[in-house]
N, C-alpha and C positions, 0 to 999 in steps of 0.2 A: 373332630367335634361336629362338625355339619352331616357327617356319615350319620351320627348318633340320632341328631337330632331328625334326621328326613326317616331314619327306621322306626323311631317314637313316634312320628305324625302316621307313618305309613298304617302301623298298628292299629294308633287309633279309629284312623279311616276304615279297616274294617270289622273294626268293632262298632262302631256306630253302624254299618251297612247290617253286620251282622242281627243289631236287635232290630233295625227299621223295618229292613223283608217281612218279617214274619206279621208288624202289624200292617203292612202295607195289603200282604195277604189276608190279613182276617178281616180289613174294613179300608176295601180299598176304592170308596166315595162314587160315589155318580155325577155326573156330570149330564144333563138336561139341556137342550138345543131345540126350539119352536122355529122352523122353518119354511113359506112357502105354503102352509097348514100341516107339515110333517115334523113330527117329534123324533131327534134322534137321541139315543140314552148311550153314552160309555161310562168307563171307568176314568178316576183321573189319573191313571196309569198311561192308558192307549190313549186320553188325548193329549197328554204331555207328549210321548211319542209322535202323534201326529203330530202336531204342532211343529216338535224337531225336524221331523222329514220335510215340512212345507217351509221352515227358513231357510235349509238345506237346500231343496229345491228350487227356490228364488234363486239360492248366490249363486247356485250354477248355471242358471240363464240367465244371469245377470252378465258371468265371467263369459259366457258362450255369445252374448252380443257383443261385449268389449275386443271380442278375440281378435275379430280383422282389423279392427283400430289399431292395436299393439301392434299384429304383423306387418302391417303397411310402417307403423311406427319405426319398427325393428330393421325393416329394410332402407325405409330414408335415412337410419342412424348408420346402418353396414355401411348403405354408399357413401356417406359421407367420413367416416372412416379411412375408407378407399381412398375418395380426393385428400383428404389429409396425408395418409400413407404417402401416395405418388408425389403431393406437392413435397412432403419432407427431403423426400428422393433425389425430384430434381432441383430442388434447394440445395442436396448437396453433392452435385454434379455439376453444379455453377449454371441452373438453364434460370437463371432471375427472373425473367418477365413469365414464365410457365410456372413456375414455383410459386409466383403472387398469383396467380390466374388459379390454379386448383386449390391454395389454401383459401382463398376467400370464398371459393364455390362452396368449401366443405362446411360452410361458417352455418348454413340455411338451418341445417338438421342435426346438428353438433352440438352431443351433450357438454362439449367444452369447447364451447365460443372462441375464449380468450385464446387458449391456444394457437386456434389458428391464423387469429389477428395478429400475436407477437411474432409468427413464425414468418406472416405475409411482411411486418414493420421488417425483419430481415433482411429480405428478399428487396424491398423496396430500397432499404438502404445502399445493399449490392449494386442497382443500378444508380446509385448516387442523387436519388430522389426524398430528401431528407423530411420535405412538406408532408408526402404523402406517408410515409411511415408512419409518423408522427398522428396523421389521422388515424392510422391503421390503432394504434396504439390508444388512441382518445378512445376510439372504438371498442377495443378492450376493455376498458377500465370500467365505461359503463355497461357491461356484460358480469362485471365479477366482483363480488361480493367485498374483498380483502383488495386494495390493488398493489399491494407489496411488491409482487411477480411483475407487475407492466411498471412500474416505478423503477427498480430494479433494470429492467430488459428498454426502459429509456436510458437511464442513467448510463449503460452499458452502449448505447447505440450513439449517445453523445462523445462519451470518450473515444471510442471509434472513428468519429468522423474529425474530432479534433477539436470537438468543443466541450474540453473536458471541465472550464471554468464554468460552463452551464450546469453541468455536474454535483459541483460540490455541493452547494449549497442543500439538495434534492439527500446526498445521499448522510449527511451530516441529521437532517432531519429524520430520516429513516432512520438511521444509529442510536436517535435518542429515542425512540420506540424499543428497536428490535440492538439492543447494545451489541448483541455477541454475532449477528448475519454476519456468514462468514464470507458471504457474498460478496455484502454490502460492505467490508473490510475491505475486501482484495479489490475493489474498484476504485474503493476512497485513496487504496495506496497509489493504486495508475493514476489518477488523475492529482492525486498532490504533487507526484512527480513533474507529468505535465506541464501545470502550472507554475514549478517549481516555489511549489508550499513546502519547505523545507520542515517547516515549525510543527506545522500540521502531519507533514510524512513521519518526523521525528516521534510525535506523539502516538499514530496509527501503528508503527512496527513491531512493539511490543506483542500487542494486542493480534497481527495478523501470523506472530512465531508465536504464541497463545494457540490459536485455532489451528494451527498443521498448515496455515498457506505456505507458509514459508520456513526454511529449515534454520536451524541456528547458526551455521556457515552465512546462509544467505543474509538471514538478520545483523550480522556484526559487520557483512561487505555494506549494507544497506545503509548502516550507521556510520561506519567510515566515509562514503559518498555522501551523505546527509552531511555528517560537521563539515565533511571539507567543500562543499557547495556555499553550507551559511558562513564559512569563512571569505569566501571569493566575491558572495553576492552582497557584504558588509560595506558601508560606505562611511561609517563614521566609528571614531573609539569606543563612543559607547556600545556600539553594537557587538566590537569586537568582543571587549570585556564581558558583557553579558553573555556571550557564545563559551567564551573560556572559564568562570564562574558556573555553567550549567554542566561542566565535565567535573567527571572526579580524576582524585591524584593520579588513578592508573591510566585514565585518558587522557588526562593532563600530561604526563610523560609523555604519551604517543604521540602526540599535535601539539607538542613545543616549538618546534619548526613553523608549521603554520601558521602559531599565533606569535610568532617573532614575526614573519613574515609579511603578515596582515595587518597585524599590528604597525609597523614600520609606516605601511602605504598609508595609511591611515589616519596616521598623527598618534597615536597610545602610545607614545616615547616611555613617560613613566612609567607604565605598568611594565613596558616590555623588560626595561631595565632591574626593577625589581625580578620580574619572572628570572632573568639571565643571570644576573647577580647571585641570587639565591639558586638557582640550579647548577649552575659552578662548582661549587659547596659540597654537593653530594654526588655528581658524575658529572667530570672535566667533558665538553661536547665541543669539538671543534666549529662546529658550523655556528651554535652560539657565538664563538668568537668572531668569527665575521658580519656573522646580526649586529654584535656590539659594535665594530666600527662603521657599520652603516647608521648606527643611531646620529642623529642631526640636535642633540640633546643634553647639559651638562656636561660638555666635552672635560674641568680637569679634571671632574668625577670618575668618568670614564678610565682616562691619560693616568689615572691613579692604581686603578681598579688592573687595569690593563699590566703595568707597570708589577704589580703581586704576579700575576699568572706567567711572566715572561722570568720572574726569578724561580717558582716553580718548575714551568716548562720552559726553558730555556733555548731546547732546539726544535720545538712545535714551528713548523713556518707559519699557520694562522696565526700565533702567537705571534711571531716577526712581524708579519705584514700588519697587524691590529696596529702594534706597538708605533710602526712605520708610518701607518695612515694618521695617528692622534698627533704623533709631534710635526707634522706636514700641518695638520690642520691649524697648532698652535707657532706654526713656522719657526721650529727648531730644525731648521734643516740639516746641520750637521750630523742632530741625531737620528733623524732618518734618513741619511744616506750610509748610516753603520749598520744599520738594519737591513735594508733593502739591501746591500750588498751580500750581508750573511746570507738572506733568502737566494738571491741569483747563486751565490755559490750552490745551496741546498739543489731548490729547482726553480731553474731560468725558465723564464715566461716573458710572454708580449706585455701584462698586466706589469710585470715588476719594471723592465725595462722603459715602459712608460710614465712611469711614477720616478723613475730616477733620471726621466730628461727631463722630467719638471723641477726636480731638485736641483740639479746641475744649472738649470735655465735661470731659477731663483739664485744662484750660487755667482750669474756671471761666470759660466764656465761654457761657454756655446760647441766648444770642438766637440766634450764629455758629452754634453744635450744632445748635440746631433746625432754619437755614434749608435746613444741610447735609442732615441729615437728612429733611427733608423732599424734597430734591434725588434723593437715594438713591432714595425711592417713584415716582418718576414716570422716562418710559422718557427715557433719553442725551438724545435732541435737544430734550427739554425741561426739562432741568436747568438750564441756564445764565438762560432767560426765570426759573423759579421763585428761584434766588437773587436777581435783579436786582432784581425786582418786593420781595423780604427788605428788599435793603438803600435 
């Protein structure tokens, strides 16, 4: 279409030239000049002509005064090039204090300022001089236009030194500008870790396996690390539950463990029991069962609960030892010493042996307590020799 249209102008152009000439030629005007007392006459063909050759003429002495200005210009810009080149050089050949020394020189006649300011804030930091970067860097900023790049190449030079919590807040601003810097992602994630901004890392990883920072292997280790961090760093129930309520069921699976766990430490007795109760139900978990006798919570509830799973599994030893631990707690000792025995037969431990010099101990039976007891001090595979030799 634009082919069509620039051949239609083309034509027309000289068709119009074509009828102009000829009256150009038959009445091509005069033009009258009283000069000095002399009269000069042309056509207004030649003094259009002249006329073009005398603005022609200016810009070329115009251009031809400007020339050594430009050259001298052109050569202050090369050399300064140069010290930029070199500083970059030995910037990274580790020569710090020579690296600051030529990027600043090159600053003089440097069509890009900022650059060599950000490059010197570097340098400066290398020798652990965090003030003067920092000027380096102020220095930048009023050089350039945009100062994204020095906001950016601070933010970076803070997390570096370790003051990534000066950080955040710089590059949180920047992100609600520029949402998608892929930059300004990949730093927010270092320094949330840093800080251990769990909440805020959680938030950012999506977004940095979004942009290509990071792979989707790394994104799912990154999320595993994250929950199990806000699990550890929880101090109260609600916090737990709120951690556990923000996973779905498929995660919810995976950090069962930890939110028994944590939960436990914590005080979220209830929830955890509901969680454990109801996952029972649909995959028997042994480690659950030892959650549940750690609970400090509703013991005949428990002592009930527990009491189902032991006529199901019958020869489970968490099953045994649960069952062991609840009637110890409600001081049925007879029945937990039927128990605990089962286990010792199954597999002898210091843990069961110890549990059954307290029963014996509660029993009034001190010869049985000791042998036990004594069973408990010495490692698993020599328990069983140490009672035998007892009785």
């Amino acid at each position: 279409m634009m082919k069509t249209i620039k051949m239609v102008l083309l034509v027309l152009l000289l068709l119009a030239v074509a009828w102009i000439t000829p009256q150009v030629i038959r009445n091509p005007g005069m033009i009258q000049l009283e000069l000095l007392g002399y009269q000069i006459q042309m056509t207004a063909v030649a003094a259009g002509i002249l006329l073009l050759l005398l603005v022609l003429g200016m810009a070329l002495l115009y251009g031809l005064l400007k020339t050594p200005g430009k050259a001298i210009k052109h050569l202050s810009a090369n050399h300064s090039r140069k010290q930029f080149a070199r500083g970059l050089l030995a910037l990274s050949e580790g020569k710090w204090a020579q690296a600051e020394k030529l990027l600043l020189a090159s600053v003089k006649k440097s069509p890009t300022p900022e650059l060599s300011y950000m490059a010197a804030a570097r340098a400066a930091v290398a020798q652990n001089d965090l003030a003067r970067a920092e000027e380096h860097l102020d220095q930048a900023e009023a050089v350039i236009d945009n100062p994204l790049t020095v906001d950016l190449t601070r933010c970076e030079i803070w997390i570096k030194s370790g003051q990534a919590e000066r950080a955040m807040p710089l590059l949180q601003t920047i992100l609600k500008s520029y949402p998608n810097n892929p930059r300004a992602v990949h730093l927010l994630t270092q320094a949330s870790q840093m800080t251990e901004d769990w909440q805020l890392l959680a938030d950012t990883i999506p977004k940095a396996e979004k942009l290509a920072l990071i792979s989707h292997q790394q994104s799912n280790q990154l999320k595993k690390e994250v929950t199990m961090a806000r699990f550890e760093a929880s101090q109260t129930a609600e916090e737990v539950e709120a951690i556990w309520s923000d996973l779905n069921k498929k995660q919810q699976a995976k950090y069962s463990h930890a939110f028994c766990e944590h939960g436990i430490r914590v005080g979220a007795y209830q929830a955890v029991t509901s969680h454990i109760e109801k996952a029972q139900k649909y995959h028997f978990d042994e480690q659950l069962v030892r959650y549940w006798s750690q609970l400090p919570y509703n013991l005949n509830h428990r002592l009930k609960v527990a009491e189902k799973w032991l006529v199901q599994h019958p020869k489970k030893t968490s099953v045994l030892l649960c069952n062991a631990q609840l009637h110890m707690a409600k001081k049925q000792w007879d029945k937990a010493e039927s128990l605990l025995l089962e286990v010792l037969k199954q597999e002898p431990s210091q843990e069961v042996n110890q549990w059954l010099g307290l029963v014996y101990q509660e029993q009034n039976q001190p010869d049985k307590a000791l042998s036990h007891f004594k069973a408990s001090a010495v490692p698993n595979n020599q328990a069983i020799a140490v009672i035998e030799e007892e009785n």
